[in-house]
Backbone atoms as SQL, in Angstrom:
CREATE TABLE atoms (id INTEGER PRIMARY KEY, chain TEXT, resi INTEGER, resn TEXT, atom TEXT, x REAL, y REAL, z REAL);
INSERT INTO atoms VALUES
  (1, 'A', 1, 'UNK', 'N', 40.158, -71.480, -37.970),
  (2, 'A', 1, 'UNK', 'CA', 40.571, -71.575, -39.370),
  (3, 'A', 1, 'UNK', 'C', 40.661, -70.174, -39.997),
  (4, 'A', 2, 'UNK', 'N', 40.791, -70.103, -41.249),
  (5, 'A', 2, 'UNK', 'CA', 41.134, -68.872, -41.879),
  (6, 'A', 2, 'UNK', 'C', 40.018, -68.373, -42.542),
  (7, 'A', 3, 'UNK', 'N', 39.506, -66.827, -43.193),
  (8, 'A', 3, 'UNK', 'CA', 38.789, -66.325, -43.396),
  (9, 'A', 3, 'UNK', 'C', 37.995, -66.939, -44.450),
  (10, 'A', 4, 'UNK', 'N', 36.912, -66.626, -44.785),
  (11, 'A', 4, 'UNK', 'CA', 36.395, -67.153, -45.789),
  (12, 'A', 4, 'UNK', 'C', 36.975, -66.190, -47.199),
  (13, 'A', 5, 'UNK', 'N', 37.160, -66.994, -48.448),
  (14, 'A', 5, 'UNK', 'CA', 38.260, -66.284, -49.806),
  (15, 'A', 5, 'UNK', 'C', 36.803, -64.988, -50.224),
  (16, 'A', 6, 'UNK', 'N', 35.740, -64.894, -50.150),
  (17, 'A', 6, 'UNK', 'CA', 34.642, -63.636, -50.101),
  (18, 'A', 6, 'UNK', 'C', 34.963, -63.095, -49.003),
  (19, 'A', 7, 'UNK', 'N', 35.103, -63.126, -47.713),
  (20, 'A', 7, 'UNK', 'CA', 35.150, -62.312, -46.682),
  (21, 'A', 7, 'UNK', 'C', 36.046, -61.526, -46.595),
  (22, 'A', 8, 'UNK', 'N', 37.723, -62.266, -47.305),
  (23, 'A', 8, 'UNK', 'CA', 39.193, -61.367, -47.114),
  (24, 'A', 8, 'UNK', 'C', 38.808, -60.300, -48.652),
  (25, 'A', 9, 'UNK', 'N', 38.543, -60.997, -49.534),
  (26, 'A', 9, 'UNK', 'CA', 38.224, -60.039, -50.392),
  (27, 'A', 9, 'UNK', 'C', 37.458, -58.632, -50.486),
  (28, 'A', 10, 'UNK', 'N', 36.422, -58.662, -49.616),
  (29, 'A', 10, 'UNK', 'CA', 35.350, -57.585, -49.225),
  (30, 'A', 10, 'UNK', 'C', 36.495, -56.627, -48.444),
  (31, 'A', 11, 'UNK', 'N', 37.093, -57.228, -47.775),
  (32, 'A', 11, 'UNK', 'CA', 38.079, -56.362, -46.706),
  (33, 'A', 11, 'UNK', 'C', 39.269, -55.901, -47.726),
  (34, 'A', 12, 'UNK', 'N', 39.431, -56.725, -48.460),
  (35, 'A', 12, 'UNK', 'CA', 40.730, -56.058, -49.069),
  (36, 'A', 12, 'UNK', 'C', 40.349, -55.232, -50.055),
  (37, 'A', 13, 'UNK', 'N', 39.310, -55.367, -50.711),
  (38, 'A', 13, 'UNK', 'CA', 38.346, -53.880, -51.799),
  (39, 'A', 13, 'UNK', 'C', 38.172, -52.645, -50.621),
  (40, 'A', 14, 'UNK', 'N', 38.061, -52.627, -49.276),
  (41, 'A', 14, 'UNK', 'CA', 37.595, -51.762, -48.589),
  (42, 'A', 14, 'UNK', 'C', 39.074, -51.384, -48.549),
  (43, 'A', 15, 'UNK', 'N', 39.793, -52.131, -48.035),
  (44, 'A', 15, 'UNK', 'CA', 40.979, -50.870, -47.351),
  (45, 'A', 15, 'UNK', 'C', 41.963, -50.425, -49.227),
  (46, 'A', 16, 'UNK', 'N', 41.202, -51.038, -49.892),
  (47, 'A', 16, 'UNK', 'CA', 42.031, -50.243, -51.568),
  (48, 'A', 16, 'UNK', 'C', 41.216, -49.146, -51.588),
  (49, 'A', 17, 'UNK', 'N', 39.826, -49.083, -51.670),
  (50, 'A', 17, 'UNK', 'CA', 39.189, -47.794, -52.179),
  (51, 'A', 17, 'UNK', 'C', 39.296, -46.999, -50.944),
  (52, 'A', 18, 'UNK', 'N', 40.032, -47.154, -49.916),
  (53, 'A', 18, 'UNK', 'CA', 39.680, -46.151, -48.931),
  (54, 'A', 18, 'UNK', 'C', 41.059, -45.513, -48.499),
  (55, 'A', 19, 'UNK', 'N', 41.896, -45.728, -49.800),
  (56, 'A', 19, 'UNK', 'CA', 43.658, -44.855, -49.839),
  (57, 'A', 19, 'UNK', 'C', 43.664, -43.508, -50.811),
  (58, 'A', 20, 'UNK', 'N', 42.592, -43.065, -51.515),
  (59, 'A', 20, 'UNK', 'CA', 42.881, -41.905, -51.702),
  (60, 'A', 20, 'UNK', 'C', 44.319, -41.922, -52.615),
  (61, 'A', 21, 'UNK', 'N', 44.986, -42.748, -53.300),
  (62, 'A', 21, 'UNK', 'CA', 46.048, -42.484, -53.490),
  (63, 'A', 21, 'UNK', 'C', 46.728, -40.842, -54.383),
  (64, 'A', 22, 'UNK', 'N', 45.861, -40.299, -55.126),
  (65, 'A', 22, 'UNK', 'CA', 45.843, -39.289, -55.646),
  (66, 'A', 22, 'UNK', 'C', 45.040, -37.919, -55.162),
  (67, 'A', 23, 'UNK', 'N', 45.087, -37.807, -53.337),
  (68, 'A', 23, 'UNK', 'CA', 44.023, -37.664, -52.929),
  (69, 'A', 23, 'UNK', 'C', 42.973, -37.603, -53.312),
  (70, 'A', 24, 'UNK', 'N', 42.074, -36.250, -52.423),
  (71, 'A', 24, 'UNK', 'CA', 40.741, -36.352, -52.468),
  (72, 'A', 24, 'UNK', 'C', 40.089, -35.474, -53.878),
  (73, 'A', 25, 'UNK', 'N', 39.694, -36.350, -54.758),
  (74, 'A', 25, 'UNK', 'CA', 38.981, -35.732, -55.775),
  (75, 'A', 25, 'UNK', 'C', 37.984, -34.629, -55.344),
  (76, 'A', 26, 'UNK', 'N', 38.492, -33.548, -56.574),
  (77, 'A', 26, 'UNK', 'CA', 37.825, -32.203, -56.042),
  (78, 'A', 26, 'UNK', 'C', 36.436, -31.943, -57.012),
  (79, 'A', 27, 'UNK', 'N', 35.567, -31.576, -56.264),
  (80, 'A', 27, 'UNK', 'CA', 33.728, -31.201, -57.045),
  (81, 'A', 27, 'UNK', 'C', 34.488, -30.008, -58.033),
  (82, 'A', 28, 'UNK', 'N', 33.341, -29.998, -59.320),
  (83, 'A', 28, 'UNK', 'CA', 33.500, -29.636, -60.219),
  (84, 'A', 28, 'UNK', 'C', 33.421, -27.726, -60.045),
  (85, 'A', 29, 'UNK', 'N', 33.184, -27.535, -58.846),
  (86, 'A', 29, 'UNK', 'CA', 33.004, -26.031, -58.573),
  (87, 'A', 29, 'UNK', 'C', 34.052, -25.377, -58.131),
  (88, 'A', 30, 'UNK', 'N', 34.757, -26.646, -57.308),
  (89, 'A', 30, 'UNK', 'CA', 36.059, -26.371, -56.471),
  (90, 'A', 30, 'UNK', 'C', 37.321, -26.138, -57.609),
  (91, 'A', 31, 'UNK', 'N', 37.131, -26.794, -58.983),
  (92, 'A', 31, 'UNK', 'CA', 37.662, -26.901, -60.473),
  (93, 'A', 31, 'UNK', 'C', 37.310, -25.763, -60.868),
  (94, 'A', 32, 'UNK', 'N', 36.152, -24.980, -61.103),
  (95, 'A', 32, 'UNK', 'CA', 36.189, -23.978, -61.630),
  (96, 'A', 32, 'UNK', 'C', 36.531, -22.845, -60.633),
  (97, 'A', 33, 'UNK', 'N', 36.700, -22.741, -59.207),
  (98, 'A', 33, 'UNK', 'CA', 37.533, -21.795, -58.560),
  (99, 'A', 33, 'UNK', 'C', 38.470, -21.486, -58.697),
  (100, 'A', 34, 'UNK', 'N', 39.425, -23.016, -58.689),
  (101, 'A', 34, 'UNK', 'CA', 40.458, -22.953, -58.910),
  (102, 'A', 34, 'UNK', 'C', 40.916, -22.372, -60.191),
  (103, 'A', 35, 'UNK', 'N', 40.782, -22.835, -61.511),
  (104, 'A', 35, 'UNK', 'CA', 40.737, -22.489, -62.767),
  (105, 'A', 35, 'UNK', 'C', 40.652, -20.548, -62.625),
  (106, 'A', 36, 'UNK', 'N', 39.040, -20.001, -61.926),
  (107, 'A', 36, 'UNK', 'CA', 39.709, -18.901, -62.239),
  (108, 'A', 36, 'UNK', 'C', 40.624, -18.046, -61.582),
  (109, 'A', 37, 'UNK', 'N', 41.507, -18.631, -60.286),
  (110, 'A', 37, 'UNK', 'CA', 42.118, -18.102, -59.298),
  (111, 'A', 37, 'UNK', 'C', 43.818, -17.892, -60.440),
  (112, 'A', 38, 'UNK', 'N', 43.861, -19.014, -61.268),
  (113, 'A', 38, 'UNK', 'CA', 45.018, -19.313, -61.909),
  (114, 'A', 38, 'UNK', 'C', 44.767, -18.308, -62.500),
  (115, 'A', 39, 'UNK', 'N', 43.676, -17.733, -64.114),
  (116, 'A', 39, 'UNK', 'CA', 43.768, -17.328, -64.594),
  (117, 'A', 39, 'UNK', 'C', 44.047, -15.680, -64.041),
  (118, 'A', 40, 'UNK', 'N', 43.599, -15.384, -63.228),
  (119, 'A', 40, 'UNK', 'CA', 43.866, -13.868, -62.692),
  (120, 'A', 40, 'UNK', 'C', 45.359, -13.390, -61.909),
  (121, 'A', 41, 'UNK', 'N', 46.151, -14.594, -61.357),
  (122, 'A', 41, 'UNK', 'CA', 47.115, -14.868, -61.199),
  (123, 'A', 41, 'UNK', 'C', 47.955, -14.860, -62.459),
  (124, 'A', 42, 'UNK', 'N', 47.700, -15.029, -63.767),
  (125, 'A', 42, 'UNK', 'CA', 48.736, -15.007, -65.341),
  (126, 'A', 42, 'UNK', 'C', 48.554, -13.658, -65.588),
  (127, 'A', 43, 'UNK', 'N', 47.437, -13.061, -65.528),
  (128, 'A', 43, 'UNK', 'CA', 47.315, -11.927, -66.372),
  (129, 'A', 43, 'UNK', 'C', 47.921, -10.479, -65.449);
């Protein structure tokens, strides 16, 4: 028979949160590197 309607669900939350669609969110340090790599790059 077919999956249980909790079991396909658990699987289908796993393979959504695990697409990255906007990749990989960057730590807040990797933000301020970046930030000052730009700014020395304008001036």
């Amino acid at each position: 028979m077919t999956q249980s309607k909790r079991q396909e669900e658990r699987q289908w939350k796993g393979r959504k949160q695990s697409q990255n669609p906007h990749g990989k969110v960057k730590s807040f340090e990797q933000l301020v590197e970046d930030a000052g790599k730009n700014e020395s790059e304008i001036k």
